[in-house]
C-alpha positions in Angstrom: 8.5 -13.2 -14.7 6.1 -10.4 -15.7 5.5 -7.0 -13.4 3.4 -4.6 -14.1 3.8 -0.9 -12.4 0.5 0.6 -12.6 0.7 4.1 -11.2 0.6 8.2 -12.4 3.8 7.5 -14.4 5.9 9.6 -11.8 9.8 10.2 -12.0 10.2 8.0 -8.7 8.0 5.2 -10.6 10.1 5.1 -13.6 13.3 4.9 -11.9 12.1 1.7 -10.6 10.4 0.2 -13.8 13.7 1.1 -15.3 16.1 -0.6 -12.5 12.9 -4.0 -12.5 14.2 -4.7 -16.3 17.4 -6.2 -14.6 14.9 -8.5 -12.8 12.2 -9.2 -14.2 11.8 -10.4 -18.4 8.8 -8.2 -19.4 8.0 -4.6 -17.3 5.3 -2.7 -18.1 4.0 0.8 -17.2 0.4 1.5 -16.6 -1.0 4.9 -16.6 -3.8 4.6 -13.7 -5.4 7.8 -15.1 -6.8 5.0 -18.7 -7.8 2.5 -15.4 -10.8 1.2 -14.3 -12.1 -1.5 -12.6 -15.6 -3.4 -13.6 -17.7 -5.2 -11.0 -20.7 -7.4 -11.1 -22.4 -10.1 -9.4 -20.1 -12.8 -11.2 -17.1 -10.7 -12.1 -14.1 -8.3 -10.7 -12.0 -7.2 -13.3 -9.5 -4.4 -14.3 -9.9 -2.8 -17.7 -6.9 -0.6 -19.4 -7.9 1.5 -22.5 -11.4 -0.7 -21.9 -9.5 -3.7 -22.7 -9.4 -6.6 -20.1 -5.6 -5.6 -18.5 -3.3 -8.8 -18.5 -2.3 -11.2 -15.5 1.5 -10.4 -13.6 3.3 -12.0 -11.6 3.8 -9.4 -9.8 1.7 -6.2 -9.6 3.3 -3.0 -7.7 0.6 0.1 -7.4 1.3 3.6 -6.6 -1.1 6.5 -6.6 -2.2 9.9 -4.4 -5.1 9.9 -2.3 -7.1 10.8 -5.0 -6.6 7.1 -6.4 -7.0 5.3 -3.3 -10.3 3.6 -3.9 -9.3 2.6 -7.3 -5.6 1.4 -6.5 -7.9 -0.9 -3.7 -10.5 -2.0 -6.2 -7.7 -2.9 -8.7 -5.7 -4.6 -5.8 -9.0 -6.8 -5.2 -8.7 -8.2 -8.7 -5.6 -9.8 -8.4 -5.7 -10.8 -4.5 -4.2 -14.4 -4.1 -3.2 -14.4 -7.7 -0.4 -12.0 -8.5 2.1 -11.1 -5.4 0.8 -7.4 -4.4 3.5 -5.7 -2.1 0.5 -3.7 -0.4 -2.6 -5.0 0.9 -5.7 -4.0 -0.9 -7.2 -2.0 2.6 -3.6 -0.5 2.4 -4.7 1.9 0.2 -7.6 3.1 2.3 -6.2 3.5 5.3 -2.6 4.7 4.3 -3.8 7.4 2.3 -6.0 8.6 5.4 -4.2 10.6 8.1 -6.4 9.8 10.4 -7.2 5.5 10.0 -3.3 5.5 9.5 -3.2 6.7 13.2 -5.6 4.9 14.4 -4.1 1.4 13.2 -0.6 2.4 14.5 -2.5 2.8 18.1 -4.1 -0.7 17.4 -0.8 -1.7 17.6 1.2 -0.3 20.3 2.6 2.1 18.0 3.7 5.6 20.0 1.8 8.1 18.0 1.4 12.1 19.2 -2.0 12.6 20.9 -4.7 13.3 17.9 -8.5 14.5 17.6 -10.5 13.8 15.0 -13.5 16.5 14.7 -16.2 16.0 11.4 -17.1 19.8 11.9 -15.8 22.8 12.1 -17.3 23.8 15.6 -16.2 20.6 17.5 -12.8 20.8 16.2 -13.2 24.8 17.7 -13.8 23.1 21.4 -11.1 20.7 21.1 -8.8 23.3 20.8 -10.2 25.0 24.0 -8.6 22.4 25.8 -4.8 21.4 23.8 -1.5 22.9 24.7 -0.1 25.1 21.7 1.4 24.6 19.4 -0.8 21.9 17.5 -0.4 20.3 14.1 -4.0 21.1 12.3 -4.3 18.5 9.0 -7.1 17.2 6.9 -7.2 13.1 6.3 -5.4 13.8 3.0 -2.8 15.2 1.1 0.3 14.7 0.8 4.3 16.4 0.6 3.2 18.7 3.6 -0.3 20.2 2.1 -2.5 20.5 4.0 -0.5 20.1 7.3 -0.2 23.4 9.3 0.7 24.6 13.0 -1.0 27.3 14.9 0.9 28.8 18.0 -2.1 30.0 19.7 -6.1 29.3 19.6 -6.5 32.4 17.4 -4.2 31.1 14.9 -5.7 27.4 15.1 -9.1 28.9 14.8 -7.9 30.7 11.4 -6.4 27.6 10.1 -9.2 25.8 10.5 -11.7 28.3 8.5 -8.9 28.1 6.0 -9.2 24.3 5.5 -13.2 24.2 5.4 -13.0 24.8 1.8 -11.6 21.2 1.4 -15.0 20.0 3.2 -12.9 16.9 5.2 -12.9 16.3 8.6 -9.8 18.2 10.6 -7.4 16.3 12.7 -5.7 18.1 15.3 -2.3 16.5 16.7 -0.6 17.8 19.7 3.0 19.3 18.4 6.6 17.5 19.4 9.3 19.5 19.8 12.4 18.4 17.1 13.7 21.5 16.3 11.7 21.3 13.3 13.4 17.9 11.8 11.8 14.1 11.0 12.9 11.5 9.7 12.0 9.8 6.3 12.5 5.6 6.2 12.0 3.7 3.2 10.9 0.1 4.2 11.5 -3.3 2.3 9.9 -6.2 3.8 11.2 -6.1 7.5 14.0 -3.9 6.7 15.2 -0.3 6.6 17.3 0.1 3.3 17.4 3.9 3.1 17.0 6.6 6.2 17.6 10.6 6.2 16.6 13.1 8.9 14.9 16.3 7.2 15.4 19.3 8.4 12.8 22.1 7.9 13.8 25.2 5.7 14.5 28.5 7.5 10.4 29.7 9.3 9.3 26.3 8.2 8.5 23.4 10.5 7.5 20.8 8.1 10.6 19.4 7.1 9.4 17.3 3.7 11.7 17.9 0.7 9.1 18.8 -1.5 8.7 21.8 0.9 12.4 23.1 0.5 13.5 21.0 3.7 16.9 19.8 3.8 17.8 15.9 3.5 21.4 14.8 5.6 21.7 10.7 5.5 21.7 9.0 8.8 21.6 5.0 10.4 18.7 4.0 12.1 19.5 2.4 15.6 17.6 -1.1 15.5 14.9 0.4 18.2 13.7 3.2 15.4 14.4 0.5 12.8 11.8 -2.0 14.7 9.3 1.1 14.8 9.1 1.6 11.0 9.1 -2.1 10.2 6.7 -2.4 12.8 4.2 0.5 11.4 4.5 -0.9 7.7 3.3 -3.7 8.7 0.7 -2.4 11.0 -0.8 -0.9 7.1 -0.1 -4.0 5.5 2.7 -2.8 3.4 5.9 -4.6 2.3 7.3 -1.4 0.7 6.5 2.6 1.7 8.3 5.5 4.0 7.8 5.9 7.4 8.0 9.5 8.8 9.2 9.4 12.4 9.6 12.2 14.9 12.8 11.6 17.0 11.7 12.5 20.8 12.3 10.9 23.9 10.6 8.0 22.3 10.5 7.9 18.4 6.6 8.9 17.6 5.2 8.2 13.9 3.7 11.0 12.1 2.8 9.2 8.8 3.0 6.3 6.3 3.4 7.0 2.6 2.2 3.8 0.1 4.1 5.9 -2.6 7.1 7.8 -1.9 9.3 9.6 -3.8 12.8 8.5 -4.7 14.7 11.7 -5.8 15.2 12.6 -2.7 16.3 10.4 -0.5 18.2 9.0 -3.4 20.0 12.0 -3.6 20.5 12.4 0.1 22.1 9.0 0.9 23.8 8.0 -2.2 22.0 4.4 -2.3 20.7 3.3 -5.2 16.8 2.9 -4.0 14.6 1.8 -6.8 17.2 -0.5 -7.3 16.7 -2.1 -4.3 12.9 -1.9 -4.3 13.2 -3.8 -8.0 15.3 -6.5 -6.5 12.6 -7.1 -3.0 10.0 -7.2 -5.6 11.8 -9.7 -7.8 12.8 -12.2 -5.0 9.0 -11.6 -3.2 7.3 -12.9 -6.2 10.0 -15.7 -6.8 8.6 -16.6 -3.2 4.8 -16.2 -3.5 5.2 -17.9 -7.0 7.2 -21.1 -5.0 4.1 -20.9 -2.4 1.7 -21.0 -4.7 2.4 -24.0 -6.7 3.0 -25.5 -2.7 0.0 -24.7 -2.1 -1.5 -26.2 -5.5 0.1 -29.4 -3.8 -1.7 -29.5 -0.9 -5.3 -29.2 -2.5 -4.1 -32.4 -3.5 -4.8 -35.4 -0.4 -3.5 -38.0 -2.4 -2.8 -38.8 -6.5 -4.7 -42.2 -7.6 -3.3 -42.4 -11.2 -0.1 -40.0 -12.1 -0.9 -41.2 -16.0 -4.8 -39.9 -15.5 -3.9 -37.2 -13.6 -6.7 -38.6 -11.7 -7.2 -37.6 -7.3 -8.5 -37.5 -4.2 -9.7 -34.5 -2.5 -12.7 -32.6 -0.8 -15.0 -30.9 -2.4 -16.3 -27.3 -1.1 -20.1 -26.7 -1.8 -21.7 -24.0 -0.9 -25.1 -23.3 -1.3 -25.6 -25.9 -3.9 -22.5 -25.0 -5.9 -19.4 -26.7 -6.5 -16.3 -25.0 -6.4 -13.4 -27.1 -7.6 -10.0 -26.6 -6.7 -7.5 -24.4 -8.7 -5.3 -27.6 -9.1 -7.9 -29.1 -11.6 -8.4 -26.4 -13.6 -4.9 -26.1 -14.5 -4.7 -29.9 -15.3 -7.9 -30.0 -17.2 -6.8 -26.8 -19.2 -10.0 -25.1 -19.8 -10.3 -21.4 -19.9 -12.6 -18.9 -18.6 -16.1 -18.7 -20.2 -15.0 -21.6 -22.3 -17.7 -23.9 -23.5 -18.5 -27.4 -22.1 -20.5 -30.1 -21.8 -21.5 -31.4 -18.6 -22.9 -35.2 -17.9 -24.1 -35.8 -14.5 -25.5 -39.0 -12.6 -25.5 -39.6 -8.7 -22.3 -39.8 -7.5 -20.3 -39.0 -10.5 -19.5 -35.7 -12.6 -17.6 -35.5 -16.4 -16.7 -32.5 -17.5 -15.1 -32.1 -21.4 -14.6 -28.8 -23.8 -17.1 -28.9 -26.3 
């Protein structure tokens, strides 16, 4: 099996190319930043270094906001092809503070109360009306930027004139009390395999590492545990961290498609790219299995095993024919490959040139 890792080359993302060589038999690294994706009427393809970039069996992409339309556009290319642990829309609305709120609502998710305000004068009414203190974010960033709390409308107001110069929409989010703590799940499929409750450094209340919060490991109880399976899903991704505020009922704060490892490494002792490289091993194993299931049923019925000749339905649309993947494995002609075609009513040959 074949992965590729396509991402900024990170720490966290080499720690888990290195631990997907005990899994896979050929890894390789992309750089996203010598990426790009071509489109046109007949075509959707990803280019590396301006070369066509190979097929995977497996294709695991990790990026900052910056590179969410292009992690999407790649993730296009390979849909139903190569098993992607995150769903090509992922990558629009996970790295989007707000849409990620607004799918966790869609589905019965408890989030804190949140406004969404384009400009800077409705977002000034909205906060005529909260309860302080309020969380005041803009859609992106990440490790705590761009995420800060004002105690009183003054200081909201300030905060506010202070973010304009990132020309994004504010979201304002009522502010649960945790004595300044969250906690940080890494989800696998419908699993937890790592936890740790952060705890904000001293006249700090974000509590992310990257911000100097402290990390102490912990056990989610299977209710939290649901929450953050449940939210992963609700993104449409099979691997990323939950961030979950631990009030009367557990509220989510945030989804992250590419979290980092250090840290909550460190903190609970588990060896967690490790465990990310062996989900993605056995998911592919699985979406290899269903394919080639799948290749089966296009198949209604086999006339002649030795002519590798059958029966099955043909989908035309608009005048075309599309043939099913099936054939074009057994007839062993490649893409843009030259043929010649003899057609009379009722029948069709096709041969290579």
């Amino acid at each position: 099996m074949k992965v590729g890792i396509i991402s900024l080359l990170s720490e966290s993302s080499k720690m888990i190319g290195k631990e997907c060589r005990d899994y896979f038999d050929k890894v390789e690294m992309i750089n996203i930043r010598d990426v790009n994706v071509s489109s046109s009427t007949n075509s959707l393809e990803t280019l590396y270094n301006a070369k066509k970039l190979d097929t995977f069996d497996c294709l695991y992409l990790r990026g900052s906001y910056k590179n969410a339309l292009l992690l999407r556009a790649i993730s296009e290319c390979y849909l139903n092809t190569t098993y992607l642990p995150i769903k090509p829309d992922s990558f629009t609305i996970g790295h989007d503070k707000f849409l990620t709120i607004l799918e966790l609502q869609k589905h019965g998710i408890d989030i804190p109360k949140t406004y969404v305000a384009s400009t800077i004068s409705s977002a000034k009414k909205i906060l005529e009306t909260v309860n302080y203190p309020v969380m005041v974010k803009i859609p992106s960033g990440t490790h705590g930027k761009g995420v800060m709390v004002a105690d009183s409308y003054a200081a909201a107001s300030s905060v506010l004139d202070t973010l304009e110069v990132f020309k994004q929409p504010y979201i304002i989010q009522d502010y649960v009390e945790t004595n300044a703590t969250d906690v940080r799940a890494i989800v696998l499929g419908d699993k937890v395999v790592a936890a740790m409750r952060r705890k904000a450094s001293n006249g700090e209340l974000r509590a992310n590492i990257h911000m100097g919060g402290k990390g102490t490991p912990i056990e989610l109880d299977y209710n939290t545990e649901r929450i953050a399976v449940k939210a992963a899903r609700a993104v449409g991704a099979e691997i990323c961290a939950i961030d979950i505020l631990e009030s009367r009922k557990p509220k989510v704060i945030e989804v992250n498609l590419s979290p980092g490892l250090r840290g909550i490494t460190s903190v609970t002792k588990k060896n967690v790219a490790g465990k990310v490289a062996k989900f993605l091993s056995e998911r592919t194993k699985e979406f290899t299995e269903n394919k080639k299931k799948e290749n089966i049923k296009e198949i209604i019925g086999v006339i002649d095993k030795d002519k590798n000749e059958i029966i099955t339905n043909l989908d035309i649309k608009l005048g075309r024919i599309r043939l099913p993947q099936i054939i074009s494995k057994l007839a062993d002609i490649k893409d843009e490959e030259e043929v010649v075609i003899k057609v009379v009513k009722g029948r069709i040959e096709i041969e290579k040139h």
